[in-house]
C-alpha positions in Angstrom: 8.0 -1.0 5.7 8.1 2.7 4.6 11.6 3.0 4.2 11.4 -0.3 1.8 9.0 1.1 0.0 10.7 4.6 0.0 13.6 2.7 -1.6 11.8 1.2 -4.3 10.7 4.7 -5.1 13.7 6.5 -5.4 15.3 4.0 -7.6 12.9 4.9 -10.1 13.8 8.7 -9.8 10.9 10.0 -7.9 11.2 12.9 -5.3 9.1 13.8 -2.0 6.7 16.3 -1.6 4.9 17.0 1.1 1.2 18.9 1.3 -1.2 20.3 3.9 -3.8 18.2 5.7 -5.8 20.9 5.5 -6.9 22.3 1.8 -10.1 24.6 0.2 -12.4 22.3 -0.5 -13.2 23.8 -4.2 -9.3 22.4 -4.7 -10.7 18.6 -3.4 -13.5 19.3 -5.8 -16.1 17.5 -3.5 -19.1 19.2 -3.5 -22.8 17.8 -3.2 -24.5 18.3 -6.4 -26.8 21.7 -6.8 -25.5 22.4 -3.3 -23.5 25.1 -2.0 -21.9 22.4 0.8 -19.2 20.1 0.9 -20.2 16.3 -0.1 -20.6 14.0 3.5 -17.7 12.3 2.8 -15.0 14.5 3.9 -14.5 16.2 7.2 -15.3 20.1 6.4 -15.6 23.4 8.8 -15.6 27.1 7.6 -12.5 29.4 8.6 -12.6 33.0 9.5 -13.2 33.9 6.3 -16.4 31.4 6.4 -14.4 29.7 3.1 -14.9 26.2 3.3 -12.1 24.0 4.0 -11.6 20.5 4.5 -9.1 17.4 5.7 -7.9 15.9 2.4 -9.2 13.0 1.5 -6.6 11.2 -0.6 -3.1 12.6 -1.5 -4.0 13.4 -5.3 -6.3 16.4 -5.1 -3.6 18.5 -2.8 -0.6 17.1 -5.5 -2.8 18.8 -8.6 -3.5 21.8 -6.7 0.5 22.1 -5.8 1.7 21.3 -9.7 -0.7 24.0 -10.7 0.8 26.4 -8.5 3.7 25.9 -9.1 3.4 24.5 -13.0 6.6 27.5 -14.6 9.0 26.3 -12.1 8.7 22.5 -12.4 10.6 20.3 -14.8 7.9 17.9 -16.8 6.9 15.3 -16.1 7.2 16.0 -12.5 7.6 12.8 -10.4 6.6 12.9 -6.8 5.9 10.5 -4.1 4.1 11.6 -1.1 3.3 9.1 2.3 0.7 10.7 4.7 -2.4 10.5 6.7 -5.8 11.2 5.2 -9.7 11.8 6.1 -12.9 10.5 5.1 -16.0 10.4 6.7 -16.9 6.5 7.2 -18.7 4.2 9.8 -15.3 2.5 11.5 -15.0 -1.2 11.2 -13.1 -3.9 9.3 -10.7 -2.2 6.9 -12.4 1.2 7.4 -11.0 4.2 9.0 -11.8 7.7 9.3 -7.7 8.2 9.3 -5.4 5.6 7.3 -2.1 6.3 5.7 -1.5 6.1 2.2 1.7 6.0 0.1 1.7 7.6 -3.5 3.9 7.7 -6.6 2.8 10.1 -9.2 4.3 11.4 -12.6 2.8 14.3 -13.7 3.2 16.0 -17.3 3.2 13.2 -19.8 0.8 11.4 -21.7 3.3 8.1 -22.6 2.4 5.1 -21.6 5.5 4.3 -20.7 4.5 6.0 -17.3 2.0 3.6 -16.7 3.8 1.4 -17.7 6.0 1.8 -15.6 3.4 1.9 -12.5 2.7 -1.4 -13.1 6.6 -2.0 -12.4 6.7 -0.2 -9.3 4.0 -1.8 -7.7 5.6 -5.3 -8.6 8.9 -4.2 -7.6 7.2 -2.5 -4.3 5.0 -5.6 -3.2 8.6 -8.4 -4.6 10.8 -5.6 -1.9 8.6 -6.0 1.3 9.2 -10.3 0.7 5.5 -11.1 -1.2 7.0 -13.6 -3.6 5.8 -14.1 -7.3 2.7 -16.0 -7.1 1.4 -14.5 -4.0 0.3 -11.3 -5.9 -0.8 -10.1 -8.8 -1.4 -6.5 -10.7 -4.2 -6.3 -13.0 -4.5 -3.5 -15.9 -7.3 -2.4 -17.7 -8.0 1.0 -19.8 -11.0 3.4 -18.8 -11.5 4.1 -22.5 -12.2 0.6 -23.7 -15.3 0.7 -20.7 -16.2 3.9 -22.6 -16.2 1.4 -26.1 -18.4 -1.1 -24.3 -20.5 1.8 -23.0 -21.0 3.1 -26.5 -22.1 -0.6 -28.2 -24.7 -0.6 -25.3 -26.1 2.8 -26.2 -25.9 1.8 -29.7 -28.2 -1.6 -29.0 -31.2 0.5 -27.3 -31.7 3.7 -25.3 -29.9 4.2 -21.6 -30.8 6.4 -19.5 -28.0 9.3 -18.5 -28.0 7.9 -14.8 -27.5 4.7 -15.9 -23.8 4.3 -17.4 -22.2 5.0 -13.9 -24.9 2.3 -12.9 -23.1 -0.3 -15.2 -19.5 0.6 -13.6 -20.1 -0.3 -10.9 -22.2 -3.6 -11.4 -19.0 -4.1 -13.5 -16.8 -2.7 -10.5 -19.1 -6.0 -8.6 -17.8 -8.9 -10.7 -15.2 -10.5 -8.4 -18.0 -10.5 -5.6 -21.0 -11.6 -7.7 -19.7 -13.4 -10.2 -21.2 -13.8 -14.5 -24.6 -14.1 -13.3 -24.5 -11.5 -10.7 -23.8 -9.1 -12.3 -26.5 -10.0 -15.3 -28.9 -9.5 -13.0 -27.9 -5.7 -11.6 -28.1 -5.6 -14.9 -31.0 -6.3 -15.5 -34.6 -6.1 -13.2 -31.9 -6.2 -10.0 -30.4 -9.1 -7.8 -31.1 -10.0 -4.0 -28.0 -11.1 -2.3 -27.9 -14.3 0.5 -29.2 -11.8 3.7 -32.5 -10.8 1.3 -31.1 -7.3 0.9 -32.4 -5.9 -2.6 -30.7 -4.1 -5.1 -32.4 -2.5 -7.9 -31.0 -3.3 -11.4 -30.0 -1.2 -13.7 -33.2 -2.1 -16.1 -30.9 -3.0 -19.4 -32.6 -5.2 -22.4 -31.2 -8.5 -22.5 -28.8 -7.2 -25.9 -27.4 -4.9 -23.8 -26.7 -7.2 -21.0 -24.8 -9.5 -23.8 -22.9 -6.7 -24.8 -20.7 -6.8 -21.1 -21.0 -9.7 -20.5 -19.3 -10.9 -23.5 -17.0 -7.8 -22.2 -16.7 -9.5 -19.4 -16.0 -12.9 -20.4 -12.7 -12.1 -22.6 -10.1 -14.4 -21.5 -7.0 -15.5 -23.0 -3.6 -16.5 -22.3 -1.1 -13.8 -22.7 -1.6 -9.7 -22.5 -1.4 -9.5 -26.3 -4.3 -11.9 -26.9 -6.4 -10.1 -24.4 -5.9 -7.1 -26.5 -7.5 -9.2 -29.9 -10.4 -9.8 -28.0 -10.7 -6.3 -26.4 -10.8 -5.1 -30.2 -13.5 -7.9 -31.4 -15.6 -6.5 -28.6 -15.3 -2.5 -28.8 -15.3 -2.7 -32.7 -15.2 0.3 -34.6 -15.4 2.5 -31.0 -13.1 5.3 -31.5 -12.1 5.5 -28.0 -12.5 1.9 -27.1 -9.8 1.4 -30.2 -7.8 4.4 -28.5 -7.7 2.1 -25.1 -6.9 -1.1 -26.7 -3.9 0.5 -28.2 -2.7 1.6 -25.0 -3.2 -1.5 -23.5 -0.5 -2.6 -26.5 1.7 0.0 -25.3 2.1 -0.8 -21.8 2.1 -4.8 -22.4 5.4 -3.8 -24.9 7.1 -1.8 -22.5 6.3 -4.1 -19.7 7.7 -7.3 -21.9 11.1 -5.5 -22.8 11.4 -4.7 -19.1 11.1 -8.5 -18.4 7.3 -8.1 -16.7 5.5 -11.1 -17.7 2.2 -12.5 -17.1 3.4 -14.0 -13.7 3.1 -10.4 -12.5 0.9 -8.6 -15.1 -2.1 -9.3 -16.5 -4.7 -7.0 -18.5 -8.3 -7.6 -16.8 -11.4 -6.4 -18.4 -12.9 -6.5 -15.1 -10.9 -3.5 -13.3 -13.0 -0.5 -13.0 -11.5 1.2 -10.0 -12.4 5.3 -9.3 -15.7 5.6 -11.4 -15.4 9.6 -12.2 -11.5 10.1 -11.1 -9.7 7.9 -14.0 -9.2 9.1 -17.8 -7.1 5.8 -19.2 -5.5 2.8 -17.7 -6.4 1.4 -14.3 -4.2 -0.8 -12.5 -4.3 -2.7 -9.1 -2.2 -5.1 -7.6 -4.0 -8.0 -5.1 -2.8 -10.4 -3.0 -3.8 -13.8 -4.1 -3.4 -15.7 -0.5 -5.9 -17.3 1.4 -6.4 -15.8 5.4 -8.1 -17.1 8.3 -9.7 -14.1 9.8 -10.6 -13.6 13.6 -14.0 -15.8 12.9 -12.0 -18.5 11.3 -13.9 -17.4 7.8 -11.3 -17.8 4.7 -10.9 -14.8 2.9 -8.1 -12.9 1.0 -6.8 -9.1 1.6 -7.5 -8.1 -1.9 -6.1 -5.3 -3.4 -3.3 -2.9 -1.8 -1.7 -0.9 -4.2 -3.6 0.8 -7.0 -4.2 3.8 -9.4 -4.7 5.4 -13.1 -4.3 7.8 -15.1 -6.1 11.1 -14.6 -5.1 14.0 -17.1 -8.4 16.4 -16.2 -7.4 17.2 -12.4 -5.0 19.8 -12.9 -7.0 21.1 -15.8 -9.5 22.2 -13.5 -7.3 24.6 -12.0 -5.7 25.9 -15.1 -7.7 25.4 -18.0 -4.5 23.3 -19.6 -4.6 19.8 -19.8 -1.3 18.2 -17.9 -1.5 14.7 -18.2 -0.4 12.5 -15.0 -0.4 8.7 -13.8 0.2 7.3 -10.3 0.0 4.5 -7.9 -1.0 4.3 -4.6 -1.3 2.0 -1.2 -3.3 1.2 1.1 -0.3 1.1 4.3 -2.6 -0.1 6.6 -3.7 -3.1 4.8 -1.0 -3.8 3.1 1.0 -3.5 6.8 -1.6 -6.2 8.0 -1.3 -8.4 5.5 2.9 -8.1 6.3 1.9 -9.3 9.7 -0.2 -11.7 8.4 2.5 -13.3 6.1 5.3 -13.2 8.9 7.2 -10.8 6.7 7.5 -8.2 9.6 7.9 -8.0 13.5 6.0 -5.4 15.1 7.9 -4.5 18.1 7.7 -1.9 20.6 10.5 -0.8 20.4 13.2 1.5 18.2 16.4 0.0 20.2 17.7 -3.8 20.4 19.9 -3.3 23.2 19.6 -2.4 27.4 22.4 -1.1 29.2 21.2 -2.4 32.5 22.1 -1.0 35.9 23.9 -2.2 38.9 25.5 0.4 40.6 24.7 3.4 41.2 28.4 4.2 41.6 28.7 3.4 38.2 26.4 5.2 36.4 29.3 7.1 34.4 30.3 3.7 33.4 27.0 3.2 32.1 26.6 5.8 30.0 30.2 5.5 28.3 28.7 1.9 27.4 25.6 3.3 25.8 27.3 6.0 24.0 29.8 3.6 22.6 27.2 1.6 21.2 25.3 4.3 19.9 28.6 5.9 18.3 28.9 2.6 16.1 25.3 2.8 14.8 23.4 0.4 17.7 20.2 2.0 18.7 20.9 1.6 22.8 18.1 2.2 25.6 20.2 2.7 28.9 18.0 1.7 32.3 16.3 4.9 33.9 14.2 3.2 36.6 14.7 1.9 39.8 14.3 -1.8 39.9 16.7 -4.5 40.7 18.4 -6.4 37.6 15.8 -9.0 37.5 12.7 -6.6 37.0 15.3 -4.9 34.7 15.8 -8.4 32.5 11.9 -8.5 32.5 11.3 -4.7 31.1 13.5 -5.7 28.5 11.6 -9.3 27.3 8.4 -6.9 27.4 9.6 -3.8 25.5 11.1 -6.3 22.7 14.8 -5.6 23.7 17.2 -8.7 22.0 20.2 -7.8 24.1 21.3 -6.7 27.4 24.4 -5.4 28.6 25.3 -6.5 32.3 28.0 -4.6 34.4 29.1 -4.5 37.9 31.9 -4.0 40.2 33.3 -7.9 39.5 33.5 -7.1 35.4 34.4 -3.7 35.9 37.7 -5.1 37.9 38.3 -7.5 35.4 37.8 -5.1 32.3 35.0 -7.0 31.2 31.0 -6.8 30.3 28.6 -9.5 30.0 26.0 -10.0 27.7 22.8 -11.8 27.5 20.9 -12.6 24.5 17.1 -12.8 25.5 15.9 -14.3 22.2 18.2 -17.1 23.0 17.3 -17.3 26.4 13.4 -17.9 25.5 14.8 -20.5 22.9 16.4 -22.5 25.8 13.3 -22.4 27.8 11.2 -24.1 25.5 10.6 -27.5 24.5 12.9 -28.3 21.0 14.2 -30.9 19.4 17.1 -32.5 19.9 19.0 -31.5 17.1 18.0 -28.1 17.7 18.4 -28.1 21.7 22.6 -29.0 21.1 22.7 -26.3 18.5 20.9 -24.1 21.2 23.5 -25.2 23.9 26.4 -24.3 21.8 25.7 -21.0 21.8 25.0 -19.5 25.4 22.1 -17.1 26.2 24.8 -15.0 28.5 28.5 -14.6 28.4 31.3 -12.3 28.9 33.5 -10.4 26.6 36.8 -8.0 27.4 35.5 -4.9 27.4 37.2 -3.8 24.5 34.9 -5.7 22.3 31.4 -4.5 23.3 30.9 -3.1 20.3 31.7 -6.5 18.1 30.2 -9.1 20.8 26.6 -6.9 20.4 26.6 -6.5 16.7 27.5 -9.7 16.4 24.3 -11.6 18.7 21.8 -9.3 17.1 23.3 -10.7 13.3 21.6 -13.6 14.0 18.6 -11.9 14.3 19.2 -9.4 10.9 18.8 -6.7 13.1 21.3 -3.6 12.7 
């Protein structure tokens, strides 16, 4: 899945970088407020020097600190991609770790929007290359600044309190959970949810609460007409105007690249980070339906997302360097692979056993595995002690597809033979008839001269796509 997704990458022109686990925490910028300790959501210690430093928490706070560093010697827009572990301090459970992987693409250095743009493209081109069809995803856009329009008409309709505009994000940020209504009332005096948990509302007049809703209720056909009714609702709002036009921008670029609404929309509803972001937002979701462990329908949601954040390397230079990126979530995205039947997850690196015999033969044995290994077939050769029938069985359990028999009578006769386990499980199930005379037709175990290893192996694992 990585090297697909690699692939994808590098067609686009971006490079790999690699940084530390391990950064200052100042550079992660997570810090409790009025406190001289790291925030609780990132592993921290002191070192020697009793400086704070911390496991990084995502892979964009160690990639601003490195362009800063490094800003004179690196051609702009620098475009990186970076896959690695990272840290956060959660309580473990469904689709929460304390160590997942994720898998970036950033371009660092411009302000076009034909960088996010070209995001959006990535991800679709990303999610298309690991075998998630057209249909079964979907990457939404929005723009930060038209949420900072909306914010401004609320202001202008009665007072808010300072606390409350990062309030209204997220009750926004709640939408595909609560739905219209749900979210008026977080709005509003608050909203108790189906277990009687309370949450207290963000205490808005009902004016205000028209303003996003009607925000929030903007709906239209193609990306262009979202973008009229984006500019109905921010009005004369300098920077909710400013986002709306970007919007414009990417839904050109994307339409001369052939991205159409099939695999981009624009969604008022996408909030995503609710400090990190400066512009557009985008996120791609899978639009399936699951059954999950307790048989309750549900869908993975989003995988892949990002936005644009031109203040991070500021902070370490006092010079604003614009940058975009993408990233996903591999270990959801990996699961809902599984999930979709889009990838096997074996135990094993090698498709073939060179099985033993004869001890007397155990040069012969390794020639064969070299041999195969020489032409580019990943080969295990036997290193225990069991007979060849606790050897055939190893090989079913480690995911082998092929065996390579050989003893004294083949050896005589210049010959190996070859058994294809896949086919051999095939035969020993119940199947149709059509399907059993196909099955017959090609046997689970034969012999070839030994001059033809090499093509009789490659070609039993073809049928499989593998090599």
């Amino acid at each position: 899945m990585i090297a697909r997704i690699r692939e994808v990458y590098e067609r686009y022109g971006y490079v790999p970088l690699e940084t530390p686990a391990l950064e200052y925490v100042d550079v992660l910028g997570k810090y409790l407020p009025d406190a001289d300790r790291p925030d609780g959501g990132i592993f921290a210690m002191r070192d020697e020097d009793d400086e704070w430093i911390a496991l990084r928490y995502d892979l964009t706070a160690p990639l601003s600190r490195f362009v800063a560093m490094n800003l004179q010697d690196l051609p702009l827009p620098f475009r990186r991609y970076q896959v690695g572990p990272v840290y956060r301090v959660e309580k473990p459970g469904p689709d929460r770790f304390r160590e997942f992987y994720q898998f970036d693409f950033d371009s660092v250095g411009t302000a076009s929007m034909l960088a996010d743009a070209e995001c959006c493209m990535v991800m679709c081109d990303t999610l298309e290359a690991l075998g998630i069809s057209r249909g079964d995803y979907i990457v939404h856009v929005n723009d930060r600044k038209v949420l900072s329009g909306v914010l401004e008409h609320v202001t202008a309709c009665g007072e808010v309190p300072s606390e409350a505009s990062l309030q209204i994000l997220r009750s926004i940020d709640k939408f595909d959970r609560v739905g219209l209504d749900g979210v008026k009332e977080l709005l509003g005096p608050g909203r108790r949810d189906e277990s009687g948990d309370f949450t207290r509302g963000v205490g808005l007049a009902s004016g205000q609460i028209d303003v996003v809703l009607r925000y929030l209720s903007v709906r239209a056909d193609s990306r262009s007409a979202v973008c009229n009714e984006l500019d109905k609702v921010v009005g004369d709002s300098r920077v909710g105007r400013e986002g709306v036009d970007e919007l414009r921008e990417i839904d050109e670029a994307l339409l001369g690249a052939g991205y159409a609404e099939d695999r981009v929309v624009i969604d008022p509803t996408v909030v995503r980070g609710l400090a990190y972001y400066t512009g557009p937002v985008f996120e791609a979701v899978l639009t399936f339906d699951i059954v999950d462990d307790k048989g309750v329908t549900r869908q993975f949601s989003s995988v892949f997302g990002g936005g644009r954040y031109d203040d991070l390397v500021e902070r370490f230079t006092g010079q604003k360097i614009p940058a975009t990126g993408s990233s996903i979530g591999v270990d959801r995205l990996l699961a809902a692979l599984r999930t979709l039947g889009k990838i096997d997850v074996d135990d094993t690196t090698a498709a073939v056993l060179v099985t033993r015999l004869d001890k007397n033969l155990t040069g012969e044995y390794q020639r064969i595995a070299a041999e195969l290994r020489s032409a580019g077939v990943n080969t295990e050769l036997y290193l225990g002690t069991q007979g060849i029938g606790r050897q055939f069985k190893y090989a079913s359990a480690s995911g082998k597809t092929v065996c390579v028999v050989v003893g004294s009578d083949e050896l005589n006769k210049q010959e190996v033979s070859i058994k294809d386990l896949r086919l051999g499980e095939e035969l020993s199930k119940e199947v149709g008839a059509d399907r059993k005379k196909w099955l017959e037709e090609q046997p689970a175990q034969f012999s070839v001269p030994r001059t033809e290893l090499v093509e009789a192996v490659k070609k039993v694992l073809a049928r499989y796509w593998i090599g």
